[in-house]
Structures are given as C-alpha cells and as structure tokens.
PDB file as gemmi writes it, atoms N, CA and C in Angstrom:
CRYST1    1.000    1.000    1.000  90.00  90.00  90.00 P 1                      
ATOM      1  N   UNK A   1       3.582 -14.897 -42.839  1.00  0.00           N  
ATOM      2  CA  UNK A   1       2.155 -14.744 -42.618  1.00  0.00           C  
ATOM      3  C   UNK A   1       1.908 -13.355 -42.056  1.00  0.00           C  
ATOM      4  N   UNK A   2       0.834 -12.611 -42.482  1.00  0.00           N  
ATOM      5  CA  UNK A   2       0.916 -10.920 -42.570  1.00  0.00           C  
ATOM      6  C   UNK A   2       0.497 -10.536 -40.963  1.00  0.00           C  
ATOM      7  N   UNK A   3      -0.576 -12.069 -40.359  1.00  0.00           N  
ATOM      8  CA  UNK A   3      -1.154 -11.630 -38.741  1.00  0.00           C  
ATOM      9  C   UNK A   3      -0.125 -12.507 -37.770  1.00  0.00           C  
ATOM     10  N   UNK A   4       1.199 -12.763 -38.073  1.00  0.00           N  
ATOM     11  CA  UNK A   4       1.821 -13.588 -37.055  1.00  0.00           C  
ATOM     12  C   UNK A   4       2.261 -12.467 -36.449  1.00  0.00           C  
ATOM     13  N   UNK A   5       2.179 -12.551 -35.019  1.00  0.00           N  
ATOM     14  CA  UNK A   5       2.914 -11.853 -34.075  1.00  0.00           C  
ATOM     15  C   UNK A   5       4.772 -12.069 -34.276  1.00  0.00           C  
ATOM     16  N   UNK A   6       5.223 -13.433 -34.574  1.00  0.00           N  
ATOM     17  CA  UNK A   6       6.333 -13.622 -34.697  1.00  0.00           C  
ATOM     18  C   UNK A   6       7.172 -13.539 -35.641  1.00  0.00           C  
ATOM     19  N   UNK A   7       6.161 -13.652 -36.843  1.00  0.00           N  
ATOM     20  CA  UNK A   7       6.356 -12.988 -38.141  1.00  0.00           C  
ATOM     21  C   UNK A   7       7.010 -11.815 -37.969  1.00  0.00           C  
ATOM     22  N   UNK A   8       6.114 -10.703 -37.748  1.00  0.00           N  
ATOM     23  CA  UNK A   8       6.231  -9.519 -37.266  1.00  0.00           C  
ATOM     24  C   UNK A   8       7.253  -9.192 -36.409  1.00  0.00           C  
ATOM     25  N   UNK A   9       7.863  -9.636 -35.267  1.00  0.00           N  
ATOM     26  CA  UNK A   9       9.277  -9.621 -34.716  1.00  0.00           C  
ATOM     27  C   UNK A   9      10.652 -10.366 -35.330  1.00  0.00           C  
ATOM     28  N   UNK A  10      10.119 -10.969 -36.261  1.00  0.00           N  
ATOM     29  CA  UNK A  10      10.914 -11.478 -37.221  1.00  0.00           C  
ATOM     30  C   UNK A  10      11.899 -10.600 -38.021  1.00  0.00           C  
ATOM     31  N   UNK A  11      10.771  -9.943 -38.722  1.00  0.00           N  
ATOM     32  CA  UNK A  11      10.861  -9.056 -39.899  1.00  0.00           C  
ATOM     33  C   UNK A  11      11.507  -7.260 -38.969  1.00  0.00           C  
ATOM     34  N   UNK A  12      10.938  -7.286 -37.438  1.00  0.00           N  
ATOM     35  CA  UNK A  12      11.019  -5.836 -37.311  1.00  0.00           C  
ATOM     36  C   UNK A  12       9.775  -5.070 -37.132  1.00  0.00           C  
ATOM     37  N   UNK A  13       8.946  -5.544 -38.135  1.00  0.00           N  
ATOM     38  CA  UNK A  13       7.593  -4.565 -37.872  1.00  0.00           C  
ATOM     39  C   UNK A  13       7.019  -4.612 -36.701  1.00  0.00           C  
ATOM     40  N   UNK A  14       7.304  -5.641 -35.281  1.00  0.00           N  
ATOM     41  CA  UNK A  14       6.923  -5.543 -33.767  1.00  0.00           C  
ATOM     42  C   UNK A  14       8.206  -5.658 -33.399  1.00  0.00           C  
ATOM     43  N   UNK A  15       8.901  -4.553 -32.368  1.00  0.00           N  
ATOM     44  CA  UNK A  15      10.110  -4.631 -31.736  1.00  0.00           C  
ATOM     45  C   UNK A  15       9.977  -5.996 -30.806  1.00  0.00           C  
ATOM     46  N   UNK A  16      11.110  -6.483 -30.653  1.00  0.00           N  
ATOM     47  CA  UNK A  16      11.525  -7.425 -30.101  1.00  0.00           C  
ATOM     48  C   UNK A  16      12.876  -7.485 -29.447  1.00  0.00           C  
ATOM     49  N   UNK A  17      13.306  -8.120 -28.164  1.00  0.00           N  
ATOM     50  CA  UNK A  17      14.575  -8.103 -27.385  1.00  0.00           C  
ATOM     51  C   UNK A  17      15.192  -9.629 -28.094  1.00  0.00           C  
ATOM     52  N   UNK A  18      15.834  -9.499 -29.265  1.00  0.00           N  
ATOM     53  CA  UNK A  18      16.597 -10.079 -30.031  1.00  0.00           C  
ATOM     54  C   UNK A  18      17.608 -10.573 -29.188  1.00  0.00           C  
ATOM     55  N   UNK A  19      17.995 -11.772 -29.101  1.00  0.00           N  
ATOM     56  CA  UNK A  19      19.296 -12.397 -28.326  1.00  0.00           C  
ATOM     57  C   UNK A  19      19.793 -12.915 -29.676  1.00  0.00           C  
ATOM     58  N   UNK A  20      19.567 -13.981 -30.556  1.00  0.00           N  
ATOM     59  CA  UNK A  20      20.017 -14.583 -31.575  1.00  0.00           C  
ATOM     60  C   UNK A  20      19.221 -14.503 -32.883  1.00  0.00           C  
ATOM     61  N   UNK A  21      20.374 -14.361 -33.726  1.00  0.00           N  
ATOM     62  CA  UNK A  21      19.710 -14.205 -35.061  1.00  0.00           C  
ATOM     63  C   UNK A  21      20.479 -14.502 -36.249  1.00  0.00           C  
ATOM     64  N   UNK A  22      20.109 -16.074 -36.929  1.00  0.00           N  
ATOM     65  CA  UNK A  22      20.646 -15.901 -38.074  1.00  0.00           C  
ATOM     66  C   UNK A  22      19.657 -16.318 -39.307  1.00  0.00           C  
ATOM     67  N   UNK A  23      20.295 -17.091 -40.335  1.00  0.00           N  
ATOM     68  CA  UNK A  23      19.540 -16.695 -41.776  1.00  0.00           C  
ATOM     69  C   UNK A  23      18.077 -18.304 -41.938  1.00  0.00           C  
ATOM     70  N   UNK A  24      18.201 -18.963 -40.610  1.00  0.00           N  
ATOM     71  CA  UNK A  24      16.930 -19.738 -40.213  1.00  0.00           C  
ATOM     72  C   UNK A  24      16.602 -19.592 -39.197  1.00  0.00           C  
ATOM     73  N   UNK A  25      17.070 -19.343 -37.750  1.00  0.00           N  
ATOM     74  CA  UNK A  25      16.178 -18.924 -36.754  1.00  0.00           C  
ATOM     75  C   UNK A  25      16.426 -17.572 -36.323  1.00  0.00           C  
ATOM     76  N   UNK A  26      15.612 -17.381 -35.633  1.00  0.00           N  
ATOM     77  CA  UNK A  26      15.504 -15.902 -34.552  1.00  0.00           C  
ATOM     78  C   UNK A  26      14.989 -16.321 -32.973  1.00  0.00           C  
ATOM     79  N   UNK A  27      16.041 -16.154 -31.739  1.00  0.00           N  
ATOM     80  CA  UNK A  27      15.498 -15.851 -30.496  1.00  0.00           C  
ATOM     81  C   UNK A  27      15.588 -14.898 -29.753  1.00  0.00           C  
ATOM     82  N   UNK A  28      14.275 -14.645 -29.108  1.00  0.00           N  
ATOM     83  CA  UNK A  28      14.199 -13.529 -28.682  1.00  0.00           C  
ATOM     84  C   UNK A  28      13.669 -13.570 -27.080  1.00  0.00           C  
ATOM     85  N   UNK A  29      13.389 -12.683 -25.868  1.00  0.00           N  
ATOM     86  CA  UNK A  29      12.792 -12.462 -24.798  1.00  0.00           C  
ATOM     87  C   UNK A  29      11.546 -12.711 -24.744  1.00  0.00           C  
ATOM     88  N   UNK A  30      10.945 -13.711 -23.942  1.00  0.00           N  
ATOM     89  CA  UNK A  30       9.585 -13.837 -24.089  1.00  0.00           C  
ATOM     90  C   UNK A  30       9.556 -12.469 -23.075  1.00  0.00           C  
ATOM     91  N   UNK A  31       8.070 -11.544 -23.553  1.00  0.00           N  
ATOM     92  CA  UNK A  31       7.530 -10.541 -22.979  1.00  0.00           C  
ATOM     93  C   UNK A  31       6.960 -10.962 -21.521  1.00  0.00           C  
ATOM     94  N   UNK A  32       6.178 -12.481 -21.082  1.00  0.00           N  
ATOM     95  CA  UNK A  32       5.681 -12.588 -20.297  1.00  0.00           C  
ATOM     96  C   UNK A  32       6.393 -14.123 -19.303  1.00  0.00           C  
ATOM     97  N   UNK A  33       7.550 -13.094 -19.697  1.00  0.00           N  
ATOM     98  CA  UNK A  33       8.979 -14.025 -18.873  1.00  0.00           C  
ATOM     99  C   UNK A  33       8.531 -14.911 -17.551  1.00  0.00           C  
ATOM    100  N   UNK A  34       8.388 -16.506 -17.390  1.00  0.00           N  
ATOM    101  CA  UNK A  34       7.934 -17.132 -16.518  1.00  0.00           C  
ATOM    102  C   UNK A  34       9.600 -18.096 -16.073  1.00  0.00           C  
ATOM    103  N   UNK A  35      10.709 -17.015 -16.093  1.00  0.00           N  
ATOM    104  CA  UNK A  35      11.405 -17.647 -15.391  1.00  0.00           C  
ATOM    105  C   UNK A  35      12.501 -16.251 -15.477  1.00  0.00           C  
ATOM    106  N   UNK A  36      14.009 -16.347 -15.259  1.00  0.00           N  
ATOM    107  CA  UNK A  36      14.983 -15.218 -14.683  1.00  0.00           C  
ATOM    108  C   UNK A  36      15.521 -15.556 -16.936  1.00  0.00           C  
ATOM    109  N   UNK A  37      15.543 -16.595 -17.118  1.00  0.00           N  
ATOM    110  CA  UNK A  37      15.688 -17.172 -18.634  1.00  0.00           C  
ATOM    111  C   UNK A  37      14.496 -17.358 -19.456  1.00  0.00           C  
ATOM    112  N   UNK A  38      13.975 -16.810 -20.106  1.00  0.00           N  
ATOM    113  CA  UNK A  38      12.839 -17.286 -20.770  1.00  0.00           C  
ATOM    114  C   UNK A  38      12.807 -17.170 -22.276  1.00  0.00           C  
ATOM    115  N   UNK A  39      13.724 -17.394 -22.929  1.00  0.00           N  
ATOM    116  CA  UNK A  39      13.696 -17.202 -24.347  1.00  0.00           C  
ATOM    117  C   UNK A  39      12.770 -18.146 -25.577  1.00  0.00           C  
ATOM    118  N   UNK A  40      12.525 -17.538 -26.485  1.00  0.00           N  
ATOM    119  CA  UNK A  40      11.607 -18.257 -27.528  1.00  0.00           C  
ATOM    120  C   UNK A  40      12.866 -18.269 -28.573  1.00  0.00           C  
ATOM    121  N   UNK A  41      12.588 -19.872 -28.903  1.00  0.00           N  
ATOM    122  CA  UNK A  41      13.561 -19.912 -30.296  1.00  0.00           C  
ATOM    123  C   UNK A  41      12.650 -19.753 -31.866  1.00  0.00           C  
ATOM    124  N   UNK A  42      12.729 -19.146 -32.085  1.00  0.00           N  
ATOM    125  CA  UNK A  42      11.374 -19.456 -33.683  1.00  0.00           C  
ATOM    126  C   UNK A  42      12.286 -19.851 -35.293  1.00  0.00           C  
ATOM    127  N   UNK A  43      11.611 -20.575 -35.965  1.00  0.00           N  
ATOM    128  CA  UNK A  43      11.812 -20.240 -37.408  1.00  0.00           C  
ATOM    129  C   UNK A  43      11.694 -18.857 -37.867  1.00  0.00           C  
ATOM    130  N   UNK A  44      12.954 -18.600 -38.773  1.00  0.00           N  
ATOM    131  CA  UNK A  44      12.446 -17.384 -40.219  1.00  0.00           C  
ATOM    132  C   UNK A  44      10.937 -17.723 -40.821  1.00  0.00           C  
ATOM    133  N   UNK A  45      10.671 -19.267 -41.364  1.00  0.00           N  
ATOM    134  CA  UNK A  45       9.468 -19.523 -41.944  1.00  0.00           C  
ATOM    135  C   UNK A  45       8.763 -19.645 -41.015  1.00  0.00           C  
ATOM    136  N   UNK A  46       7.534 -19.322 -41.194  1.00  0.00           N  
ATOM    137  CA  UNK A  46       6.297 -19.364 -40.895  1.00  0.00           C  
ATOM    138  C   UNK A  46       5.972 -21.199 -40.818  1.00  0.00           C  
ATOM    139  N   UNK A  47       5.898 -21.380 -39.909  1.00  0.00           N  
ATOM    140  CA  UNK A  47       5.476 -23.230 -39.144  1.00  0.00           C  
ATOM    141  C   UNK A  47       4.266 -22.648 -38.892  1.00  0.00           C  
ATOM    142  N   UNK A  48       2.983 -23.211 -38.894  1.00  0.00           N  
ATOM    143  CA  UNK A  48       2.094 -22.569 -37.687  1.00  0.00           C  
ATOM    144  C   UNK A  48       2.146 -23.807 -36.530  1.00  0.00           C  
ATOM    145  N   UNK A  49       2.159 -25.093 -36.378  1.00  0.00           N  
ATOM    146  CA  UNK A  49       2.318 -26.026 -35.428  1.00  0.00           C  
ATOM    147  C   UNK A  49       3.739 -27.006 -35.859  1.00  0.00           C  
ATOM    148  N   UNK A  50       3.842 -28.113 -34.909  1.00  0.00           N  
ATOM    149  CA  UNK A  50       4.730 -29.001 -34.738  1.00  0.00           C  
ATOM    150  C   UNK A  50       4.117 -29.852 -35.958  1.00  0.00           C  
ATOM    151  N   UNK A  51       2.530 -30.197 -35.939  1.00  0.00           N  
ATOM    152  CA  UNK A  51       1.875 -31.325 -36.871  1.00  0.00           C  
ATOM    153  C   UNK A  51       2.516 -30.505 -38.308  1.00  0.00           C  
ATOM    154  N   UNK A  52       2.969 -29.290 -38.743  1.00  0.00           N  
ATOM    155  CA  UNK A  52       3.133 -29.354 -40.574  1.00  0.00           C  
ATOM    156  C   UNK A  52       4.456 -29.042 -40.718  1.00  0.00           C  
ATOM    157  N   UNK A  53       5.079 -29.568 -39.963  1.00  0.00           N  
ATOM    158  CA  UNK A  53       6.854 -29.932 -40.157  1.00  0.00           C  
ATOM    159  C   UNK A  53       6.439 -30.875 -40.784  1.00  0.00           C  
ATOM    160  N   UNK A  54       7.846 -31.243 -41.746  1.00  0.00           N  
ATOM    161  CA  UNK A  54       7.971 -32.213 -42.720  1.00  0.00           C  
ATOM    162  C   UNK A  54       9.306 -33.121 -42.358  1.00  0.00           C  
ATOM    163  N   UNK A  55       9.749 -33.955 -43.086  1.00  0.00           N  
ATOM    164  CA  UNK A  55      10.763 -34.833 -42.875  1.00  0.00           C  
ATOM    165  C   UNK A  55      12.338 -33.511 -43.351  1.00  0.00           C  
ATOM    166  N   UNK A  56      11.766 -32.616 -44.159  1.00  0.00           N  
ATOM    167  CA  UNK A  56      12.800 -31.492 -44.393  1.00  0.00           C  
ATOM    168  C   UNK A  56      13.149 -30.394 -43.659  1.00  0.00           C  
ATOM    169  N   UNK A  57      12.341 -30.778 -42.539  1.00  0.00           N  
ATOM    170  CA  UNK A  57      12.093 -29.898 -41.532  1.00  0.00           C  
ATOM    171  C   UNK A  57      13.138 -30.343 -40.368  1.00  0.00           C  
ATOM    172  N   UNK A  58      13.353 -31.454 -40.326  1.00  0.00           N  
ATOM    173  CA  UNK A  58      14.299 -32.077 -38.839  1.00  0.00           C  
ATOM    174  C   UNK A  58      15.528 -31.297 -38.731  1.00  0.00           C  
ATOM    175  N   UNK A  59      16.340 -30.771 -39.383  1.00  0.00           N  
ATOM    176  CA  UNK A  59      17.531 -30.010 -39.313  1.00  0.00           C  
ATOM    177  C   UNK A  59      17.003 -28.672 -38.685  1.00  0.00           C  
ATOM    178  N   UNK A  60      15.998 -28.551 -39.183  1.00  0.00           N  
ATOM    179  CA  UNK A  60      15.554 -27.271 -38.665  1.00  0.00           C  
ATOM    180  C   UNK A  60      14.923 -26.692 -37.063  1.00  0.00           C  
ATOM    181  N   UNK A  61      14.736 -27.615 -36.918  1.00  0.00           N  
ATOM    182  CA  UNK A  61      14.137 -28.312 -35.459  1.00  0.00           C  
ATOM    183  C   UNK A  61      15.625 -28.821 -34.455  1.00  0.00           C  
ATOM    184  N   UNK A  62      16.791 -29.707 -34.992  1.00  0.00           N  
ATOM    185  CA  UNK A  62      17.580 -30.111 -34.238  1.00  0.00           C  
ATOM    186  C   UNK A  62      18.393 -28.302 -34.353  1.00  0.00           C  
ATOM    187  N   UNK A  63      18.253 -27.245 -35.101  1.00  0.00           N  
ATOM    188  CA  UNK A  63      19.143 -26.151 -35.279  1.00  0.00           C  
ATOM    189  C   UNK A  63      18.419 -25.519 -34.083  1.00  0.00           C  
ATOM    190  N   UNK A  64      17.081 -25.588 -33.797  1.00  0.00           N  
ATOM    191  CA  UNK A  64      16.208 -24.718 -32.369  1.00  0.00           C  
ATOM    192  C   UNK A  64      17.007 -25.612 -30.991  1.00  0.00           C  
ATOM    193  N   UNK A  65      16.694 -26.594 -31.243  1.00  0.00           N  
ATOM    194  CA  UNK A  65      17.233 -27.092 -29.954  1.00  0.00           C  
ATOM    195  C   UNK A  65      18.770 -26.815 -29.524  1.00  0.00           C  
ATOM    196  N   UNK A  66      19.714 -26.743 -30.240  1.00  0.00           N  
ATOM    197  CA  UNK A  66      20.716 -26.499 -30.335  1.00  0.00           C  
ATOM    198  C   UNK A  66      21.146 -25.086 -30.043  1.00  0.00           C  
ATOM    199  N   UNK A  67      20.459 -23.850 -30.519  1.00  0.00           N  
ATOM    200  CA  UNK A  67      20.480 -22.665 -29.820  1.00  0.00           C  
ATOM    201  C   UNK A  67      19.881 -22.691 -28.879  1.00  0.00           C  
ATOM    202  N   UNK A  68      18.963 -23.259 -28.436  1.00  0.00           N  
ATOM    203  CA  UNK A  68      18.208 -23.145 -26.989  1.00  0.00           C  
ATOM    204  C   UNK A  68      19.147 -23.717 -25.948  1.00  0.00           C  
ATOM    205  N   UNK A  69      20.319 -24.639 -26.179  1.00  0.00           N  
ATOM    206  CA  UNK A  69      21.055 -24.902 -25.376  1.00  0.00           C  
ATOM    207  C   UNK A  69      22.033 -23.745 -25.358  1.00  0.00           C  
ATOM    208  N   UNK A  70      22.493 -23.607 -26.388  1.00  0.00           N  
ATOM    209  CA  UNK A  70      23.676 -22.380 -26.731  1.00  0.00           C  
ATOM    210  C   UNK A  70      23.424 -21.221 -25.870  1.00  0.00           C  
ATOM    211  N   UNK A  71      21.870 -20.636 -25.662  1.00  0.00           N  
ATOM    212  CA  UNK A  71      21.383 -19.647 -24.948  1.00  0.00           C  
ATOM    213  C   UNK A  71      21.662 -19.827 -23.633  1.00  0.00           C  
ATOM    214  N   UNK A  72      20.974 -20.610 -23.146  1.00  0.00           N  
ATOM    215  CA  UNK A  72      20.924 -21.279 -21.625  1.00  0.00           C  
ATOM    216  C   UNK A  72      22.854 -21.427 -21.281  1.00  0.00           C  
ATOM    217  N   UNK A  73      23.688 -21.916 -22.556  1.00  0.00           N  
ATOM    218  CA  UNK A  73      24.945 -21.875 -21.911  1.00  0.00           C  
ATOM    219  C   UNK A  73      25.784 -20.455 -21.443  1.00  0.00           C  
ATOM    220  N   UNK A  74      25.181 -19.515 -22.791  1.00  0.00           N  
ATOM    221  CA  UNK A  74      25.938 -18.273 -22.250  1.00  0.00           C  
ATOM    222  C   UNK A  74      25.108 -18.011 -21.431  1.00  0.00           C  
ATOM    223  N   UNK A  75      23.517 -17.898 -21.182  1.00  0.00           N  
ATOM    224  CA  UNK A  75      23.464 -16.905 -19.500  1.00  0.00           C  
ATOM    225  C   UNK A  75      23.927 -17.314 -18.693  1.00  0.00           C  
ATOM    226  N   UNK A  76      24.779 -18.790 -18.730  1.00  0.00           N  
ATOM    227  CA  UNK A  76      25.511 -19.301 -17.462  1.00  0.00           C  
ATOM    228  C   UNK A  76      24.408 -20.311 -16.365  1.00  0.00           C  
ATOM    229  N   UNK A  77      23.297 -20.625 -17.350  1.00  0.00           N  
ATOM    230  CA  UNK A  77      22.336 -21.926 -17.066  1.00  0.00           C  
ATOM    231  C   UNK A  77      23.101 -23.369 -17.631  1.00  0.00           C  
ATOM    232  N   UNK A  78      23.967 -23.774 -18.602  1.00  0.00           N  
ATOM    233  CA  UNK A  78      24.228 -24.686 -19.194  1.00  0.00           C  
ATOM    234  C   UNK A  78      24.642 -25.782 -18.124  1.00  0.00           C  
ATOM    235  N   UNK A  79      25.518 -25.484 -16.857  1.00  0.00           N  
ATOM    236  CA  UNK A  79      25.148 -26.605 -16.047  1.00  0.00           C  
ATOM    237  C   UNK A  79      24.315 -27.138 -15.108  1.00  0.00           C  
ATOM    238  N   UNK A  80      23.854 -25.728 -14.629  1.00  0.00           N  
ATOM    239  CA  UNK A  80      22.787 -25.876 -13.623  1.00  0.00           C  
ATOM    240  C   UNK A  80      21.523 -26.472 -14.043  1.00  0.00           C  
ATOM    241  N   UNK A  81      21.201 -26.611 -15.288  1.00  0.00           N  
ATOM    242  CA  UNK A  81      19.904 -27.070 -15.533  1.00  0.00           C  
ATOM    243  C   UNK A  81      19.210 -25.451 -16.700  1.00  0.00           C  
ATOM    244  N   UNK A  82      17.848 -26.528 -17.243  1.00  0.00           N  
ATOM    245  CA  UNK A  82      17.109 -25.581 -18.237  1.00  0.00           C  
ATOM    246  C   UNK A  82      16.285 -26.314 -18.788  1.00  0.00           C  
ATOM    247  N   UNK A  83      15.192 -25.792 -19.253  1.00  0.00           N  
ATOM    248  CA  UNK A  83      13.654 -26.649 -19.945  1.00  0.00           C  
ATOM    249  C   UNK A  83      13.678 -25.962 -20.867  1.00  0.00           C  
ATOM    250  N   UNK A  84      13.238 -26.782 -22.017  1.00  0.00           N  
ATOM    251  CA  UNK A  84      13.408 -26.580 -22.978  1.00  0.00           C  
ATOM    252  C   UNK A  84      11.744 -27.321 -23.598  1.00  0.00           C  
ATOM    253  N   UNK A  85      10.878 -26.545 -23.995  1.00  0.00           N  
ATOM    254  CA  UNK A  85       9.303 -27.215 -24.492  1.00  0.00           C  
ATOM    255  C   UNK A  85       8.431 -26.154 -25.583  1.00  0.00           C  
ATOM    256  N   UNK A  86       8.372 -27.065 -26.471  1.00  0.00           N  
ATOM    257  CA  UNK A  86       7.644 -26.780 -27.764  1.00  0.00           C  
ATOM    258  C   UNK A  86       5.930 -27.292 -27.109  1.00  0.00           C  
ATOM    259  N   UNK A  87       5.112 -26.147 -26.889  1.00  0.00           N  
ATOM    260  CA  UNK A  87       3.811 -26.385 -27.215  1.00  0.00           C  
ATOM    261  C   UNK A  87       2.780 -26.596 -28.459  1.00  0.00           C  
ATOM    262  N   UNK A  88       2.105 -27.305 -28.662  1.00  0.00           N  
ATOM    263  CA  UNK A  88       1.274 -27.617 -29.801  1.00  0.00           C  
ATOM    264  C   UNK A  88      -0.188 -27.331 -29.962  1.00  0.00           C  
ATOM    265  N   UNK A  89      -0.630 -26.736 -30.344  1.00  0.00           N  
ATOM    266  CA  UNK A  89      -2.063 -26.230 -30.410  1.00  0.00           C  
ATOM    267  C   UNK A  89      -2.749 -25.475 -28.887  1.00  0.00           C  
ATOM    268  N   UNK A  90      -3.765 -25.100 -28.723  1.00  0.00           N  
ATOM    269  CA  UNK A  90      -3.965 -24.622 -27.703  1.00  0.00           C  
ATOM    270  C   UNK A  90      -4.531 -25.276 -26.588  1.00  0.00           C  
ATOM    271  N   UNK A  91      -4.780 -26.276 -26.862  1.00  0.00           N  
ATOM    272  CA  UNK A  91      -5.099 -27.041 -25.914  1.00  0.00           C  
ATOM    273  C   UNK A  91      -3.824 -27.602 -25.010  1.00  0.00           C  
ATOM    274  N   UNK A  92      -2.667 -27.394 -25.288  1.00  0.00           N  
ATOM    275  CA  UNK A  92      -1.250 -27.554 -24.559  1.00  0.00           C  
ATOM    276  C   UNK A  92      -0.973 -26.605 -24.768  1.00  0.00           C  
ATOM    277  N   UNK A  93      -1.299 -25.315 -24.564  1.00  0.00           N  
ATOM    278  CA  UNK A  93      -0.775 -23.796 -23.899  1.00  0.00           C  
ATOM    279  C   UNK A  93      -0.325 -22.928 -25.380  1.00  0.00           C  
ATOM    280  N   UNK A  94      -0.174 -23.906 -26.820  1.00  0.00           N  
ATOM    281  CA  UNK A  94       0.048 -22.543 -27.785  1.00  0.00           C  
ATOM    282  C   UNK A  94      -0.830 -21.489 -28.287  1.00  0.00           C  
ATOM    283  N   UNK A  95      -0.225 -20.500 -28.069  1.00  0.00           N  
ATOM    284  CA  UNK A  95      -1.038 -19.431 -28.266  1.00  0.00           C  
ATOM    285  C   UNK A  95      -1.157 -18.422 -29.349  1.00  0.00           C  
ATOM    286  N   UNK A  96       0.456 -18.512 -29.828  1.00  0.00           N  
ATOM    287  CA  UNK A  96       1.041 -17.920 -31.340  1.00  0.00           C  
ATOM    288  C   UNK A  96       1.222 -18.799 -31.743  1.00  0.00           C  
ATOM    289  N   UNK A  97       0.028 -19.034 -33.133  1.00  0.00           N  
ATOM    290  CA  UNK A  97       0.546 -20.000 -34.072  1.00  0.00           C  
ATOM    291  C   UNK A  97       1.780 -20.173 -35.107  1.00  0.00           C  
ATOM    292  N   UNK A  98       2.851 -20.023 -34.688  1.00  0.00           N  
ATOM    293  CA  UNK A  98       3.992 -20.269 -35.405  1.00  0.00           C  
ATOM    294  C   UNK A  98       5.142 -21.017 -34.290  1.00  0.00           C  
ATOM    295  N   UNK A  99       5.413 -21.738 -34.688  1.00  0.00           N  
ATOM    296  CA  UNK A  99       6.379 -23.018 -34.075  1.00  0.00           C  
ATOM    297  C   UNK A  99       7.424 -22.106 -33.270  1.00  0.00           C  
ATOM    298  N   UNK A 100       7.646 -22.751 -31.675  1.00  0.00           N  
ATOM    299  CA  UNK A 100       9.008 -21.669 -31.020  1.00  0.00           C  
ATOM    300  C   UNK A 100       8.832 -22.895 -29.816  1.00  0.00           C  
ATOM    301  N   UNK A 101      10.222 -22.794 -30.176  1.00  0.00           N  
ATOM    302  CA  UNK A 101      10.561 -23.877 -28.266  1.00  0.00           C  
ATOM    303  C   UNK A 101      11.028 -22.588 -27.608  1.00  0.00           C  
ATOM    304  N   UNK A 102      10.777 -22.898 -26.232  1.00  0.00           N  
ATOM    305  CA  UNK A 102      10.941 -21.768 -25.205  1.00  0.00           C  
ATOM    306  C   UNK A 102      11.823 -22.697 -24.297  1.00  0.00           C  
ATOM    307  N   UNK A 103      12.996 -21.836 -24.014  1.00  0.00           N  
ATOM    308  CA  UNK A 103      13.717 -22.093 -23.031  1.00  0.00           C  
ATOM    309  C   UNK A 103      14.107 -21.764 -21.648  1.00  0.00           C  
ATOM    310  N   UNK A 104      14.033 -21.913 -20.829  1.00  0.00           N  
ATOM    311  CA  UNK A 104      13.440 -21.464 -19.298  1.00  0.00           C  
ATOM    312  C   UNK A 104      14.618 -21.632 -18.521  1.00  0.00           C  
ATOM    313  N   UNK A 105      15.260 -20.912 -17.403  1.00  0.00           N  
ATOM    314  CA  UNK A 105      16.310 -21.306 -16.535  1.00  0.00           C  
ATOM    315  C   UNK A 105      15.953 -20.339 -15.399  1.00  0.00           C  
ATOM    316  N   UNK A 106      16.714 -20.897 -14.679  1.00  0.00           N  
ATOM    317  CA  UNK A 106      17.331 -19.769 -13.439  1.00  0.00           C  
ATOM    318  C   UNK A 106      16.060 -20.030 -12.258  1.00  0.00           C  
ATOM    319  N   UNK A 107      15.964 -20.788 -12.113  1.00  0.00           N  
ATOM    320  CA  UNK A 107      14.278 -20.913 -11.185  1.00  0.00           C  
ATOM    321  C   UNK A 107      14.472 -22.643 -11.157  1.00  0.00           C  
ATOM    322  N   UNK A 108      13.774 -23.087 -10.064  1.00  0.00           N  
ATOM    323  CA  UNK A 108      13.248 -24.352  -9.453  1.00  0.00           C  
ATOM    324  C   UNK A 108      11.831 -25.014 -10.639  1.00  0.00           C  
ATOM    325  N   UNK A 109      11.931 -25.775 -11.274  1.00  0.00           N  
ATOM    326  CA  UNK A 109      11.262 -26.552 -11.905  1.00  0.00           C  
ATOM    327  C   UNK A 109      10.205 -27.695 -11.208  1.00  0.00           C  
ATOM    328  N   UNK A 110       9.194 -28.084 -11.454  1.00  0.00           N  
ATOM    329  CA  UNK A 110       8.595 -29.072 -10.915  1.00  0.00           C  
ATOM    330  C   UNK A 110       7.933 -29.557 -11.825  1.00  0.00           C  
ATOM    331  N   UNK A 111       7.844 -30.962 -11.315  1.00  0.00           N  
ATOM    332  CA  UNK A 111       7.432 -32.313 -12.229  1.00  0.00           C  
ATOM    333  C   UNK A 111       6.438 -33.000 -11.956  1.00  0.00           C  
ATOM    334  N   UNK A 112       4.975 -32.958 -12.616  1.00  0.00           N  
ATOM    335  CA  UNK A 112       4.498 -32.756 -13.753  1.00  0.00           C  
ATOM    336  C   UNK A 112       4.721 -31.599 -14.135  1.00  0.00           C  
ATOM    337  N   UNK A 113       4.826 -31.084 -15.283  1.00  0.00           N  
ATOM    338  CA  UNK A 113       4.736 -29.459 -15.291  1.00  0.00           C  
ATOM    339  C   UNK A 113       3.091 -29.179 -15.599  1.00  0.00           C  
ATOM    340  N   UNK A 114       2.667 -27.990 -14.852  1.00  0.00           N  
ATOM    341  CA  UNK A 114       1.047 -27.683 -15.082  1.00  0.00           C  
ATOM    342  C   UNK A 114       0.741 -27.205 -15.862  1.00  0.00           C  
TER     343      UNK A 114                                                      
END                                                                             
C-alpha cells in the first residue's frame, strides 16, 4: 500500500532500526519506545487490521508471535517476562493501519493495561 508508513519501512523508502528480517516478516524499533524493549513485528503484506486475516493467514500470525518471543529472548527478556499485544482499529490504540504485534520488556507492567 503506497501511504503505509510500514509499507514504507518495509521496502526502505522510510529508514527504520531493523532487528529482524525475513521473506514474511520484518521487526523493527518502535520510534516512540514505551519500554527499554519495544519492538513491532509486521507482515511483508500489507494486513490493514486483525478483522481481514483469513484462515491462510494463521501461520502467519503464529510466525509474529514466535519472533516476538525470539526478540525478547535475545535482548535477554525471555525469562524475566514480556508483553506481547496486537491492537485493532483505533479505538484500541491502532494507529498504522497495517497489522504489527509489539513487544515490550525491560520495565514493570500493570494490570489492566490503560
């Protein structure tokens, strides 16, 4: 999609602090880091929400979660703890419409989250 911000760090055309990258996802540094860990896992494709995943989509989704742990294990979060949350539309905090679980460590968590 030509106006995705993530698109665009995808591809290169917006620099991005790249941690992982292969030939279905890309994670990278969230810019407005709300923890010492704050990485975004995204699709290569363009998702714009959680609602237009498909049933062909679940591998693709268990492959995010799976680097989001992988991440959290090498910064040396994997035992101490890590959050791991996919937002959905903007009314639950998404703001770039293209699908990314964000993974969070290194900081005190609290429950509800706000």
């Amino acid at each position: 999609m030509s106006d995705c911000l993530f698109c665009k760090i995808i591809t290169g055309e917006v620099p991005g602090s790249i941690v992982y990258r292969d030939e279905r996802v890309v994670a990278f540094n969230d810019i407005n880091a709300q923890a010492p860990l704050h990485a975004l896992i995204v699709p290569v494709r363009h998702i714009s929400t959680l609602n237009a995943l498909t049933a062909e989509d679940d591998g693709l989704v268990g492959e995010m979660v799976r680097r989001a742990a992988a991440i959290a294990a090498e910064q040396g979060y994997g035992e101490s703890g890590y959050r791991t949350v996919f937002n959905t539309n903007a009314g639950a905090g998404q703001s770039v419409f293209h699908i990314h679980l964000h993974v969070l460590a290194g900081r005190r968590f609290t429950w509800p989250p706000g």
